[in-house]
C-alpha positions in Angstrom: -81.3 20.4 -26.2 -81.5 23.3 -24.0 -82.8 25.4 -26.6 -86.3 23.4 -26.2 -86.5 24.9 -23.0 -88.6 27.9 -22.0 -86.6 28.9 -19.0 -82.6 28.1 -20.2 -81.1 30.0 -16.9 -83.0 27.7 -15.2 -81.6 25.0 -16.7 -77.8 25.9 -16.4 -78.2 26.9 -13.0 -79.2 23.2 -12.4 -77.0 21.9 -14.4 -74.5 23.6 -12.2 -75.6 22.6 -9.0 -75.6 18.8 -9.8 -71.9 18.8 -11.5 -69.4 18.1 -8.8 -66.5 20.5 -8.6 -64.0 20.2 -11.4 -67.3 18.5 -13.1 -68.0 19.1 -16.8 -70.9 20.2 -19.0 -71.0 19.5 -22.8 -74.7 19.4 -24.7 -75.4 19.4 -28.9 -77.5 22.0 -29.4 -78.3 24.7 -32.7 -77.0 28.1 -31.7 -77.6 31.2 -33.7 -74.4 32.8 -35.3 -75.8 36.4 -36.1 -79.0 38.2 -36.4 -82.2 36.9 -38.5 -85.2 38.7 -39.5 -88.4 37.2 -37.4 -90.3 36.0 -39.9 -87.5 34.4 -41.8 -86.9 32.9 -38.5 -90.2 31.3 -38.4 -89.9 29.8 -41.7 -86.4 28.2 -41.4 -88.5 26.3 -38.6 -89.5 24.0 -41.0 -86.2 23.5 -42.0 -84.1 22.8 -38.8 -87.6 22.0 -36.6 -86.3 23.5 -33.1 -84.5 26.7 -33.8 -87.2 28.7 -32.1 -85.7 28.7 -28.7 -82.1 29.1 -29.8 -79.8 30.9 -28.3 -77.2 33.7 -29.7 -74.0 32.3 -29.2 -72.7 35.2 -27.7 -76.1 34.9 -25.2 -75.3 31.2 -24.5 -71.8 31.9 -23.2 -73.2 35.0 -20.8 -76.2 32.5 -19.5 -73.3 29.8 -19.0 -71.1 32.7 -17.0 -73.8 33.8 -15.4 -74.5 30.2 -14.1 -71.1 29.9 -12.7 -69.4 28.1 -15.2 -66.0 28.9 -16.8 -63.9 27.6 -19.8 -66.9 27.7 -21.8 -66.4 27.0 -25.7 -68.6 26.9 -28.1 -67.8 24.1 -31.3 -69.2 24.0 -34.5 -70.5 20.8 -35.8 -72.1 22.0 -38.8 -73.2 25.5 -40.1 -76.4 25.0 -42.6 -75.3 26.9 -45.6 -77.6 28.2 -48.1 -77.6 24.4 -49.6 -79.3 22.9 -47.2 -81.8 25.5 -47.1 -82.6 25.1 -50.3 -82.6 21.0 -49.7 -85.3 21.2 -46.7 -87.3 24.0 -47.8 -88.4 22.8 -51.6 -91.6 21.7 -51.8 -92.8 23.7 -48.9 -94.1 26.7 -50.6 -91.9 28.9 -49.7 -89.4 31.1 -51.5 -85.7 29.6 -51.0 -84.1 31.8 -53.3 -85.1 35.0 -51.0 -85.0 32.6 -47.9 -81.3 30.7 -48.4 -79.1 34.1 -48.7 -80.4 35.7 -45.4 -80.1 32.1 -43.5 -76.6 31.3 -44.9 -74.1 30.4 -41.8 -76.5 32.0 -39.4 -77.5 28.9 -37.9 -75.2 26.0 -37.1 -75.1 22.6 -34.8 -72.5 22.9 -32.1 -71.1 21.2 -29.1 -71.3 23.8 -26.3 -68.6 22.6 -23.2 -68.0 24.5 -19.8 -66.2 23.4 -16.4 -67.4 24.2 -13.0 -64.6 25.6 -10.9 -62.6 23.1 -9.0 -62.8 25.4 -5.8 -65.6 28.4 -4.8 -68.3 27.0 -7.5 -70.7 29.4 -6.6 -72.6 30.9 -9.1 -72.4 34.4 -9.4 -74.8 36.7 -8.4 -76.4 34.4 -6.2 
Protein backbone atom coordinates (compact mmCIF):
# COMPACT_ATOMS: atom_id res chain seq x y z
CA UNK A 1 0.00 0.00 0.00
CA UNK A 2 1.82 3.07 -1.05
CA UNK A 3 -0.51 5.21 0.71
CA UNK A 4 1.35 3.91 4.08
CA UNK A 5 4.22 5.62 2.88
CA UNK A 6 5.50 9.04 3.95
CA UNK A 7 7.45 9.82 0.87
CA UNK A 8 5.15 8.19 -2.19
CA UNK A 9 7.45 9.91 -5.08
CA UNK A 10 10.00 8.13 -3.53
CA UNK A 11 8.45 5.15 -3.84
CA UNK A 12 7.30 5.32 -7.65
CA UNK A 13 10.49 6.57 -8.62
CA UNK A 14 11.81 3.13 -7.29
CA UNK A 15 9.39 1.29 -8.39
CA UNK A 16 10.39 2.59 -11.77
CA UNK A 17 13.84 2.06 -11.67
CA UNK A 18 13.60 -1.67 -10.88
CA UNK A 19 10.75 -2.53 -13.64
CA UNK A 20 12.51 -3.57 -16.79
CA UNK A 21 11.36 -1.77 -19.90
CA UNK A 22 7.96 -2.70 -21.12
CA UNK A 23 7.77 -3.85 -17.20
CA UNK A 24 4.43 -3.30 -15.33
CA UNK A 25 3.25 -1.83 -12.08
CA UNK A 26 -0.20 -2.69 -10.54
CA UNK A 27 -0.67 -2.12 -6.43
CA UNK A 28 -4.40 -2.33 -4.32
CA UNK A 29 -4.47 0.64 -2.56
CA UNK A 30 -7.54 3.24 -1.14
CA UNK A 31 -7.56 6.41 -3.24
CA UNK A 32 -9.56 9.39 -2.54
CA UNK A 33 -12.35 10.23 -5.16
CA UNK A 34 -13.04 14.03 -4.20
CA UNK A 35 -12.49 16.44 -1.42
CA UNK A 36 -13.21 15.65 2.51
CA UNK A 37 -13.30 17.90 5.27
CA UNK A 38 -10.14 17.18 7.72
CA UNK A 39 -11.61 16.25 10.55
CA UNK A 40 -14.15 14.06 8.94
CA UNK A 41 -11.09 12.66 7.47
CA UNK A 42 -9.71 11.80 10.77
CA UNK A 43 -12.72 10.07 11.85
CA UNK A 44 -13.40 7.84 8.83
CA UNK A 45 -9.84 6.53 10.02
CA UNK A 46 -11.47 4.28 12.27
CA UNK A 47 -13.45 3.10 9.60
CA UNK A 48 -11.09 2.25 6.70
CA UNK A 49 -7.74 2.30 9.25
CA UNK A 50 -5.14 3.65 6.51
CA UNK A 51 -6.75 6.37 4.66
CA UNK A 52 -4.52 8.97 6.21
CA UNK A 53 -1.84 8.86 3.52
CA UNK A 54 -4.09 8.48 0.60
CA UNK A 55 -3.76 9.86 -2.41
CA UNK A 56 -6.28 12.04 -4.78
CA UNK A 57 -6.77 10.07 -7.64
CA UNK A 58 -6.13 12.73 -9.79
CA UNK A 59 -2.60 13.23 -7.58
CA UNK A 60 -1.80 9.51 -7.89
CA UNK A 61 -1.86 9.57 -11.68
CA UNK A 62 0.47 13.03 -11.76
CA UNK A 63 3.07 11.23 -9.10
CA UNK A 64 2.82 8.03 -11.48
CA UNK A 65 3.62 10.59 -14.70
CA UNK A 66 5.93 12.31 -12.98
CA UNK A 67 7.80 9.01 -12.24
CA UNK A 68 7.96 8.08 -15.78
CA UNK A 69 5.23 5.85 -16.16
CA UNK A 70 2.54 5.81 -18.78
CA UNK A 71 -0.82 3.99 -19.49
CA UNK A 72 -1.67 4.59 -16.00
CA UNK A 73 -5.38 3.53 -15.01
CA UNK A 74 -6.83 3.79 -12.08
CA UNK A 75 -9.77 0.71 -11.22
CA UNK A 76 -12.27 0.70 -8.77
CA UNK A 77 -12.65 -2.26 -6.55
CA UNK A 78 -15.07 -0.95 -4.24
CA UNK A 79 -16.30 2.61 -3.32
CA UNK A 80 -17.51 2.61 0.60
CA UNK A 81 -20.90 4.06 0.29
CA UNK A 82 -22.60 5.63 3.12
CA UNK A 83 -23.58 1.87 4.26
CA UNK A 84 -20.52 0.82 5.28
CA UNK A 85 -19.94 3.95 7.07
CA UNK A 86 -22.60 3.45 9.02
CA UNK A 87 -21.52 -0.52 9.47
CA UNK A 88 -17.87 0.46 10.85
CA UNK A 89 -18.52 3.50 12.56
CA UNK A 90 -21.57 2.27 15.16
CA UNK A 91 -20.51 1.90 18.40
CA UNK A 92 -17.63 4.20 18.09
CA UNK A 93 -19.15 7.31 19.37
CA UNK A 94 -19.41 9.07 16.70
CA UNK A 95 -22.15 10.64 14.64
CA UNK A 96 -22.81 8.41 11.36
CA UNK A 97 -25.69 10.13 10.36
CA UNK A 98 -23.69 13.65 9.89
CA UNK A 99 -20.45 11.48 9.06
CA UNK A 100 -21.95 8.85 6.23
CA UNK A 101 -23.37 11.74 3.72
CA UNK A 102 -20.12 13.66 3.52
CA UNK A 103 -17.94 10.28 3.09
CA UNK A 104 -20.37 8.67 0.54
CA UNK A 105 -18.25 7.51 -2.75
CA UNK A 106 -15.35 9.71 -1.62
CA UNK A 107 -13.19 6.87 -0.71
CA UNK A 108 -12.89 3.67 -2.67
CA UNK A 109 -10.34 0.45 -2.99
CA UNK A 110 -8.77 0.39 -6.40
CA UNK A 111 -6.28 -1.36 -8.48
CA UNK A 112 -3.89 1.31 -9.72
CA UNK A 113 -1.76 -0.12 -13.10
CA UNK A 114 1.02 1.77 -15.17
CA UNK A 115 3.66 0.51 -17.82
CA UNK A 116 7.14 1.77 -18.08
CA UNK A 117 8.01 2.70 -21.64
CA UNK A 118 9.33 -0.02 -23.78
CA UNK A 119 12.12 2.40 -25.12
CA UNK A 120 13.66 6.02 -23.38
CA UNK A 121 12.20 5.00 -19.71
CA UNK A 122 13.63 7.85 -18.20
CA UNK A 123 11.66 9.61 -15.86
CA UNK A 124 10.90 12.89 -16.49
CA UNK A 125 12.44 15.75 -15.03
CA UNK A 126 15.24 13.88 -13.95
Amino acid sequence: MINLSADKDRVLREAFRVLRPGGRFAVSDVVVTDEVPAEIRKNVELWIGCIAGALHDSDYTSKLASAGFEKIGIEPTRVYDIEDARQFLAGQGIDVDTIAPQVAGKFMSAFIRAHKPAQNGAPRGA
